[in-house]
CHARMM-style PDB file with segment names, atoms N, HN, CA, C and O in Angstrom:
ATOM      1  N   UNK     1    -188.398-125.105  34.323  1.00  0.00      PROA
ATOM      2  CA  UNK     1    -186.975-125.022  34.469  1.00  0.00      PROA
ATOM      3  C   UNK     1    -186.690-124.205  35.729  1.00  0.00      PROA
ATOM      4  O   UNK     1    -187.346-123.346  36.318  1.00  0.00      PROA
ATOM      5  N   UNK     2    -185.347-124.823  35.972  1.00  0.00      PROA
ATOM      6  HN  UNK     2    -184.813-125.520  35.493  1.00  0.00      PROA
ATOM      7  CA  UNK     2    -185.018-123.929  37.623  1.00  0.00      PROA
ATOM      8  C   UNK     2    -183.753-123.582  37.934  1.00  0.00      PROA
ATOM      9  O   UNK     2    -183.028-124.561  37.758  1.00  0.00      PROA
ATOM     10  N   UNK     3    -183.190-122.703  38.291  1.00  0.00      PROA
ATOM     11  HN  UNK     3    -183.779-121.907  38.434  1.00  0.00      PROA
ATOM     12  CA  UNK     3    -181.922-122.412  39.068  1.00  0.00      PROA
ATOM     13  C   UNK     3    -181.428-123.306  39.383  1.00  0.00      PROA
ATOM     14  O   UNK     3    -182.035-124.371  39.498  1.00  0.00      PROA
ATOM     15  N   UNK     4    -179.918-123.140  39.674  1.00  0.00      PROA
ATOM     16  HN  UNK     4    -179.425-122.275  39.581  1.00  0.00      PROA
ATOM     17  CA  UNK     4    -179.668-123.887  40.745  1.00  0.00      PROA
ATOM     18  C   UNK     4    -179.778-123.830  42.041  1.00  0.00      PROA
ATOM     19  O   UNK     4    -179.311-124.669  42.810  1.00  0.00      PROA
ATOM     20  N   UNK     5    -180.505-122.672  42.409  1.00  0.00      PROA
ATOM     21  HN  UNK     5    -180.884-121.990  41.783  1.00  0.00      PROA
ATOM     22  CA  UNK     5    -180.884-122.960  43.910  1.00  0.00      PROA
ATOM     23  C   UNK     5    -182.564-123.059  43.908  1.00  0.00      PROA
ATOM     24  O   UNK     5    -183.101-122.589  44.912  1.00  0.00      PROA
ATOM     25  N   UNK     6    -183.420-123.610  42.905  1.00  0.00      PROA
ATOM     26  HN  UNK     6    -182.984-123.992  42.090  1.00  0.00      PROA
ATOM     27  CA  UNK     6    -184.276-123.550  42.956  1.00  0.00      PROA
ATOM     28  C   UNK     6    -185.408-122.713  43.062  1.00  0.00      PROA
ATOM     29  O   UNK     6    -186.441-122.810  43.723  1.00  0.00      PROA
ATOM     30  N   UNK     7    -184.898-121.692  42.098  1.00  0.00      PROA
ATOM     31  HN  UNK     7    -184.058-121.613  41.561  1.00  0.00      PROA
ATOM     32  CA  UNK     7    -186.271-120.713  42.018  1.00  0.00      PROA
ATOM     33  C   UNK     7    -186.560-121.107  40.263  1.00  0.00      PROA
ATOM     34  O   UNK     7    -185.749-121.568  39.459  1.00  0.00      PROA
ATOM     35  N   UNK     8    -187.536-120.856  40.117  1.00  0.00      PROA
ATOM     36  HN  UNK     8    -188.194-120.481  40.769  1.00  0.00      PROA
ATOM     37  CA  UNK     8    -188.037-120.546  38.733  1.00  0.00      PROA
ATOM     38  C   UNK     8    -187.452-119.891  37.769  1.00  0.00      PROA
ATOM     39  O   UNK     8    -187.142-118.713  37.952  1.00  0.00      PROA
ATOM     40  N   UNK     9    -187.190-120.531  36.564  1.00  0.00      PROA
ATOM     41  HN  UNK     9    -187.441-121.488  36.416  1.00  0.00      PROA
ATOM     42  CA  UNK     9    -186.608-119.529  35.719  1.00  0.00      PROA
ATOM     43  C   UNK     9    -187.409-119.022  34.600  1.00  0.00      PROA
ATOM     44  O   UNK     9    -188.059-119.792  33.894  1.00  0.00      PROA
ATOM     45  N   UNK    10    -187.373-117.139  34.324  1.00  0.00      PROA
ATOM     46  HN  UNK    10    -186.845-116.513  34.898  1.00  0.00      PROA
ATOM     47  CA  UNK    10    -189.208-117.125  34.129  1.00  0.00      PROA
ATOM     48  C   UNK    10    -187.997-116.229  32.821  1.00  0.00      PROA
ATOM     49  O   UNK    10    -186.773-116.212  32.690  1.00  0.00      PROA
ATOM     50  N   UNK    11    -189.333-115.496  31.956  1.00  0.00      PROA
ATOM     51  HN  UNK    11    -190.327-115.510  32.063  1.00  0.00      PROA
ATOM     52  CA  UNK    11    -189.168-114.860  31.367  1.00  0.00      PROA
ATOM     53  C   UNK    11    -188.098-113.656  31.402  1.00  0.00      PROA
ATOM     54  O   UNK    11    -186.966-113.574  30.926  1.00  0.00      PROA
ATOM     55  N   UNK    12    -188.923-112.705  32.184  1.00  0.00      PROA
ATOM     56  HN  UNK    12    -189.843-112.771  32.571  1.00  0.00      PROA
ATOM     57  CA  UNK    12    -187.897-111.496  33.292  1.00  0.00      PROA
ATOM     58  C   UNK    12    -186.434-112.196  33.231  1.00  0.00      PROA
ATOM     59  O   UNK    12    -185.698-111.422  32.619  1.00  0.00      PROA
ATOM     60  N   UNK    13    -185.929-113.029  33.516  1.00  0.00      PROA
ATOM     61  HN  UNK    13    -186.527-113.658  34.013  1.00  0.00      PROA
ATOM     62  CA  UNK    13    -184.308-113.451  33.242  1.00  0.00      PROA
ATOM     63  C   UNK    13    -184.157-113.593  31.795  1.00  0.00      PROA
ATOM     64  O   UNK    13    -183.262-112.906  31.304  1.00  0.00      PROA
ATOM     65  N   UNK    14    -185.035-114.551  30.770  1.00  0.00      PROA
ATOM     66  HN  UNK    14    -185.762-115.109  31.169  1.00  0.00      PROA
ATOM     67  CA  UNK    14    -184.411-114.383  29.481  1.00  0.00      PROA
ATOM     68  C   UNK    14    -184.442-112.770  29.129  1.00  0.00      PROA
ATOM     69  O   UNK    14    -183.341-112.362  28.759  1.00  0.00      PROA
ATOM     70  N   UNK    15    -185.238-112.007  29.159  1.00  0.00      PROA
ATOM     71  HN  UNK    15    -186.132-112.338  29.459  1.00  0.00      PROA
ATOM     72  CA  UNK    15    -185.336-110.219  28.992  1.00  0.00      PROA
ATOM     73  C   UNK    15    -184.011-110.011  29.490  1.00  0.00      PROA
ATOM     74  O   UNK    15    -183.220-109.723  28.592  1.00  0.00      PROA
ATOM     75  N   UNK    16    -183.588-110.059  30.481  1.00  0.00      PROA
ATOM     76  HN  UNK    16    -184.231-110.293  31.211  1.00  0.00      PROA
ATOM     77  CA  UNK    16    -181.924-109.386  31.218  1.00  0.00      PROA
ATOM     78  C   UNK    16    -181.350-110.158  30.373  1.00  0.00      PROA
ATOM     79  O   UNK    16    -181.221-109.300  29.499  1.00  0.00      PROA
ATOM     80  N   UNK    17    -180.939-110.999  29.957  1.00  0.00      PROA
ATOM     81  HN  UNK    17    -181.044-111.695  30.667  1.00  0.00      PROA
ATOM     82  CA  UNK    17    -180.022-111.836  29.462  1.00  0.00      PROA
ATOM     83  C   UNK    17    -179.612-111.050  27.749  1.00  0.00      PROA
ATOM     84  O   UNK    17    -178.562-110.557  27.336  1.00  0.00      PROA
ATOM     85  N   UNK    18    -180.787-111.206  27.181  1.00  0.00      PROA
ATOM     86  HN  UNK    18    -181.640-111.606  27.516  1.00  0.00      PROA
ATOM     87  CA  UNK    18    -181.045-110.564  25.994  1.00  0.00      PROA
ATOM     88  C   UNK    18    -180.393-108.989  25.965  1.00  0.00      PROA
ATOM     89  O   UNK    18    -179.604-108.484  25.166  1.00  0.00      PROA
ATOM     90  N   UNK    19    -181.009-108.469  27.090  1.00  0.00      PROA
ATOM     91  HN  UNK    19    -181.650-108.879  27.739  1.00  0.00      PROA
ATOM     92  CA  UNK    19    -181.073-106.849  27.287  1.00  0.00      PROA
ATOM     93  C   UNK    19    -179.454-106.711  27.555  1.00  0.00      PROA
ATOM     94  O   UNK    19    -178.790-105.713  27.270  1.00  0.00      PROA
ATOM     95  N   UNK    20    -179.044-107.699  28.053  1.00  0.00      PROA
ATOM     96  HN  UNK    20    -179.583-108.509  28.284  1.00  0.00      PROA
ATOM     97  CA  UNK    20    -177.369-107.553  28.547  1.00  0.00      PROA
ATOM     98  C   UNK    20    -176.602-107.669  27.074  1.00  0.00      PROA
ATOM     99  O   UNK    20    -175.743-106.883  26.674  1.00  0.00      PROA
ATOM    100  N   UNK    21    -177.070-108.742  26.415  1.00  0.00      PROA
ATOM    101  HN  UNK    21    -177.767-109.380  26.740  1.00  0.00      PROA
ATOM    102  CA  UNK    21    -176.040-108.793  24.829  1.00  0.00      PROA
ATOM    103  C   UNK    21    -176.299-107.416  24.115  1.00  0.00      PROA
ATOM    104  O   UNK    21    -175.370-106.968  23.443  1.00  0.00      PROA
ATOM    105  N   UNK    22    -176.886-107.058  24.154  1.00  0.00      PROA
ATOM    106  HN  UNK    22    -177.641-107.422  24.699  1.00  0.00      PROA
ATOM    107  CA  UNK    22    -177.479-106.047  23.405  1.00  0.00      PROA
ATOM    108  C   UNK    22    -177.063-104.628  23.855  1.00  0.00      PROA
ATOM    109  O   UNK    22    -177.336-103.599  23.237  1.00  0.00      PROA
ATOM    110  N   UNK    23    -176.274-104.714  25.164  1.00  0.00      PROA
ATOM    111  HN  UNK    23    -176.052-105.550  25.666  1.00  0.00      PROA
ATOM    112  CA  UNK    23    -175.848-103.598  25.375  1.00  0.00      PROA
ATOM    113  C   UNK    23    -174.103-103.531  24.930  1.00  0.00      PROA
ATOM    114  O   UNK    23    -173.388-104.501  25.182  1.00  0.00      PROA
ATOM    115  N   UNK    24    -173.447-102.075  24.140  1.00  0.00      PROA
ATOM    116  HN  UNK    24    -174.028-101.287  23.936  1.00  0.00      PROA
ATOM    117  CA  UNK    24    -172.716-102.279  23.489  1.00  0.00      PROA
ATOM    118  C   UNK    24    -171.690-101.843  24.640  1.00  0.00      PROA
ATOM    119  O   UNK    24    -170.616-101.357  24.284  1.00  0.00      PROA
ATOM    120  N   UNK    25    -171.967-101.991  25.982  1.00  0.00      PROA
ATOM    121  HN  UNK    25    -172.839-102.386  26.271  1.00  0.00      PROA
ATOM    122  CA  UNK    25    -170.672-101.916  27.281  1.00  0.00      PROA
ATOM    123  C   UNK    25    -170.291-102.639  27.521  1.00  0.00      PROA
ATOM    124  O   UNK    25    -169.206-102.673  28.103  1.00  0.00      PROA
ATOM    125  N   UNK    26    -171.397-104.247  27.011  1.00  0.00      PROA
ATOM    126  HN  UNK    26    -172.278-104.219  26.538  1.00  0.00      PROA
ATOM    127  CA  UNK    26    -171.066-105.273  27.640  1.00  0.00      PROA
ATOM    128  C   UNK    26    -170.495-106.376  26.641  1.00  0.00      PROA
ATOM    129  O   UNK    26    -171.238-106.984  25.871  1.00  0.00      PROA
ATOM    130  N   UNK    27    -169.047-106.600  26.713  1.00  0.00      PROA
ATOM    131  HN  UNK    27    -168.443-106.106  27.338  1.00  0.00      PROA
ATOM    132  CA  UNK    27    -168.460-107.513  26.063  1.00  0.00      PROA
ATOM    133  C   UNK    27    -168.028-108.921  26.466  1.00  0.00      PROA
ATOM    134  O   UNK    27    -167.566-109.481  27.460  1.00  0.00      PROA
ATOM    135  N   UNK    28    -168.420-109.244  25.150  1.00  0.00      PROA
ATOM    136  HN  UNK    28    -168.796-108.790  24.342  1.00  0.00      PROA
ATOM    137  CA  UNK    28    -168.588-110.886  25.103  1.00  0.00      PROA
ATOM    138  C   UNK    28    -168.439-111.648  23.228  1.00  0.00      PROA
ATOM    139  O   UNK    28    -168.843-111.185  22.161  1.00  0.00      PROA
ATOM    140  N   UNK    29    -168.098-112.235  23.372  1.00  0.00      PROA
ATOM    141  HN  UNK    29    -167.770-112.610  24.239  1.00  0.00      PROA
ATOM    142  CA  UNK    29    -167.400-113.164  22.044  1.00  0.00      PROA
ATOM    143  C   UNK    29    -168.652-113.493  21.149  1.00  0.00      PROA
ATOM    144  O   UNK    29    -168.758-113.600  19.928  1.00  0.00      PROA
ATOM    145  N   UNK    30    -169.399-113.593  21.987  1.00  0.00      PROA
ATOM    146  HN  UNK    30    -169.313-113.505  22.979  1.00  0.00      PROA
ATOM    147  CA  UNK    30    -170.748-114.459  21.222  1.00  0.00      PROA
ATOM    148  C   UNK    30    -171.983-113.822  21.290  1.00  0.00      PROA
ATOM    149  O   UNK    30    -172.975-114.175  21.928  1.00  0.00      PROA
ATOM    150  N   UNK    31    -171.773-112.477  20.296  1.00  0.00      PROA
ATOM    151  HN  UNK    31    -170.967-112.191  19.778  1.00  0.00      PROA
ATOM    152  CA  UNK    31    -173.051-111.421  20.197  1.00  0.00      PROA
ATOM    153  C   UNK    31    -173.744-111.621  18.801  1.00  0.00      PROA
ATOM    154  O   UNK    31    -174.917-111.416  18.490  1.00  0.00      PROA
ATOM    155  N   UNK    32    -172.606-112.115  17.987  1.00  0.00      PROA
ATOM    156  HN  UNK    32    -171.653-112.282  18.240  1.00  0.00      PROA
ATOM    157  CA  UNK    32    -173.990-112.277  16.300  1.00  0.00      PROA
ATOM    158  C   UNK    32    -175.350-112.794  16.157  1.00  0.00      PROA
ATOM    159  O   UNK    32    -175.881-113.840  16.529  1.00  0.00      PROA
ATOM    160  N   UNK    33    -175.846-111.576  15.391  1.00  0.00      PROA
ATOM    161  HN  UNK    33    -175.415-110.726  15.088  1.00  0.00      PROA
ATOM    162  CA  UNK    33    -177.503-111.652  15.558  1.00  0.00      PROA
ATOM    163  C   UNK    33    -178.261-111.347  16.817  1.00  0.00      PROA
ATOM    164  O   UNK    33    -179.492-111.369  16.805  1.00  0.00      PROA
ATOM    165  N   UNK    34    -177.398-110.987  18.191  1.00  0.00      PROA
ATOM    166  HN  UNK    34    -176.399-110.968  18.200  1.00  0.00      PROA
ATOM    167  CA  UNK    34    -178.050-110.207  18.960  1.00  0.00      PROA
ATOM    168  C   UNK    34    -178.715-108.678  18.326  1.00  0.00      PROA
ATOM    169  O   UNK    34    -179.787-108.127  18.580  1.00  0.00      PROA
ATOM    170  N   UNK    35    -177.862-108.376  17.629  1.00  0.00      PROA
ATOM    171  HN  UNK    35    -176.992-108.823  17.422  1.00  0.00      PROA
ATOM    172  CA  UNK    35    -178.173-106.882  17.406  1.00  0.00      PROA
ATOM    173  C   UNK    35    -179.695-106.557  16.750  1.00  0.00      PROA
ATOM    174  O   UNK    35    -180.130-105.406  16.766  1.00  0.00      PROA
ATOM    175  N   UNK    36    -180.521-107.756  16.132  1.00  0.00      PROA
ATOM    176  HN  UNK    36    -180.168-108.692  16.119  1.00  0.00      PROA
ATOM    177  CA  UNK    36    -181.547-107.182  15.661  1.00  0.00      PROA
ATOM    178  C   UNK    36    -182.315-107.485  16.950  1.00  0.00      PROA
ATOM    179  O   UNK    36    -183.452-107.900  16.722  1.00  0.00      PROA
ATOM    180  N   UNK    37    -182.016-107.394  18.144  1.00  0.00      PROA
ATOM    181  HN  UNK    37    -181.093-107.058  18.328  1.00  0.00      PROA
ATOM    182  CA  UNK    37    -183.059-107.497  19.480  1.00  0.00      PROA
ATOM    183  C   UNK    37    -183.499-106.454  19.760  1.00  0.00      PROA
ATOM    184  O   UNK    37    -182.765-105.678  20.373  1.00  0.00      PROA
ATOM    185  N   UNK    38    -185.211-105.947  19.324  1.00  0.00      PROA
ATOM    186  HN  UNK    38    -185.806-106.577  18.826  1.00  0.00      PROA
ATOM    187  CA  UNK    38    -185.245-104.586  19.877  1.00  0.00      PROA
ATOM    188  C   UNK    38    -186.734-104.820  20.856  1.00  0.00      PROA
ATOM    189  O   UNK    38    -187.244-105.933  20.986  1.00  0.00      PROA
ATOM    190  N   UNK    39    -187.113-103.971  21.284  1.00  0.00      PROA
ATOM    191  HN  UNK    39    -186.698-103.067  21.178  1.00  0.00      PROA
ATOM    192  CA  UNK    39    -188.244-104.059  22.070  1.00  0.00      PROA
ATOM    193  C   UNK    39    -188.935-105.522  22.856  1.00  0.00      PROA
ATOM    194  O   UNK    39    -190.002-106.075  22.592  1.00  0.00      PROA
ATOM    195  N   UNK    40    -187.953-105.872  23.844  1.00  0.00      PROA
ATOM    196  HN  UNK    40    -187.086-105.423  24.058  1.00  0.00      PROA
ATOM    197  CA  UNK    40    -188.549-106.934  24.335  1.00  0.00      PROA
ATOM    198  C   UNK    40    -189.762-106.564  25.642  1.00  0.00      PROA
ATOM    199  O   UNK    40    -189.651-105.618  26.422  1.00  0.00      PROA
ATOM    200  N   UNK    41    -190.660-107.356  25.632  1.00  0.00      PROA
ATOM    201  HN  UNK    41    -190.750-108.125  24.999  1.00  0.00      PROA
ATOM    202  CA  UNK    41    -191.697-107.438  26.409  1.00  0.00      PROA
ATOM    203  C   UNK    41    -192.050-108.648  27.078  1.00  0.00      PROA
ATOM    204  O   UNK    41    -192.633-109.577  26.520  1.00  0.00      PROA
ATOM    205  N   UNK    42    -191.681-108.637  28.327  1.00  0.00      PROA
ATOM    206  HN  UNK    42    -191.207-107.882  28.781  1.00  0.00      PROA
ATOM    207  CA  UNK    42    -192.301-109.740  28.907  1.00  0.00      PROA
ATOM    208  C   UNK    42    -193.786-109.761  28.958  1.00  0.00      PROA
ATOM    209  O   UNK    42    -194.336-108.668  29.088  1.00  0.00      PROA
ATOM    210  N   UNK    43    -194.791-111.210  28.847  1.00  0.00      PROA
ATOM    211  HN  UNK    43    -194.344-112.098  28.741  1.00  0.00      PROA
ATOM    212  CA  UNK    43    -196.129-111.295  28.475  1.00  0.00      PROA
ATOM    213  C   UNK    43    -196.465-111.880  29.623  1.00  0.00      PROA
ATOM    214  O   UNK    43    -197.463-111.351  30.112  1.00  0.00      PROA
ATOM    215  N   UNK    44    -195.969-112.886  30.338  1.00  0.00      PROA
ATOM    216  HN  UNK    44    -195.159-113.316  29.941  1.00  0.00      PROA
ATOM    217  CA  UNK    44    -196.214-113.523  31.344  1.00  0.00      PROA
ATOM    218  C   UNK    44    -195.248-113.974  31.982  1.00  0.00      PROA
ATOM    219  O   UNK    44    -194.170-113.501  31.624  1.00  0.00      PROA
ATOM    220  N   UNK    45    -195.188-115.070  33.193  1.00  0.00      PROA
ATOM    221  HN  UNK    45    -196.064-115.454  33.484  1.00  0.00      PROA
ATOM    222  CA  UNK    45    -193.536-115.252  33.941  1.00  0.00      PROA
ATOM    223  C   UNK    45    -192.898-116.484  32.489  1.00  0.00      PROA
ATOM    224  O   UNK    45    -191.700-116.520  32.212  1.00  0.00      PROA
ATOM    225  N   UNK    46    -193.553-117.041  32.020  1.00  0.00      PROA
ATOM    226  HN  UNK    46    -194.527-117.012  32.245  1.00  0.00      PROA
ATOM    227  CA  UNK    46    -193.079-117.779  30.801  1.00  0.00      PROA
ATOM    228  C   UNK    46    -193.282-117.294  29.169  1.00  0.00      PROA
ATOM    229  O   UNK    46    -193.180-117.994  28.161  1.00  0.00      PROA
ATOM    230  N   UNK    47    -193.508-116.280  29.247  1.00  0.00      PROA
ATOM    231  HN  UNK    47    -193.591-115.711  30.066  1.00  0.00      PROA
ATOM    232  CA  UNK    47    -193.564-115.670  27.645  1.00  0.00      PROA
ATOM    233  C   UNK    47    -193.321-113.955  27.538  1.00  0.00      PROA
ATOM    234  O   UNK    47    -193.892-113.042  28.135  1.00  0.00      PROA
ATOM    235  N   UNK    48    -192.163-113.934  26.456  1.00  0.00      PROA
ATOM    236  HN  UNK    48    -191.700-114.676  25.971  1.00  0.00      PROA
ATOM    237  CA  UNK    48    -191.206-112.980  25.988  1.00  0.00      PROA
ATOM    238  C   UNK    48    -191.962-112.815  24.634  1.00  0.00      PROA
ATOM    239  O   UNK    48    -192.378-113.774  23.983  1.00  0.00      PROA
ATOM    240  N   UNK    49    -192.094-111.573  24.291  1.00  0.00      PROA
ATOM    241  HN  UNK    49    -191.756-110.795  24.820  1.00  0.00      PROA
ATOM    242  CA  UNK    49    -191.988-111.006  22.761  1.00  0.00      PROA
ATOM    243  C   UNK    49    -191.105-109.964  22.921  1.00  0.00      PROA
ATOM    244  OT1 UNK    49    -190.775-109.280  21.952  1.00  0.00      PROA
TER     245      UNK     49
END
C-alpha cells in the first residue's frame, strides 16, 4: 500500500495514527474501543503489536 504521493505506507504510520486516537487532546467523533490501545510496538516496516 502507498500514499498518495507514493511512499510506502508502513507500520510507523498505523503506530501515529493509533497513538493520535488515544490521545485524550485529540478530538474526534470516532474513538470507541480506541481506549483499550496500550503499548504499541512497531516489529518491522509492516508489523505492529
Amino acid at each position: 500500500m502507498k500514499w498518495h504521493d507514493g511512499k510506502p505506507f508502513t507500520a510507523e504510520d498505523v503506530k501515529f495514527t493509533l497513538e493520535l486516537l488515544v490521545d485524550p487532546n485529540f478530538r474526534s467523533w470516532r474513538k470507541t474501543g480506541h481506549e483499550f490501545v496500550r503499548d504499541l510496538t512497531v516489529v518491522s516496516p509492516t508489523e505492529i503489536t
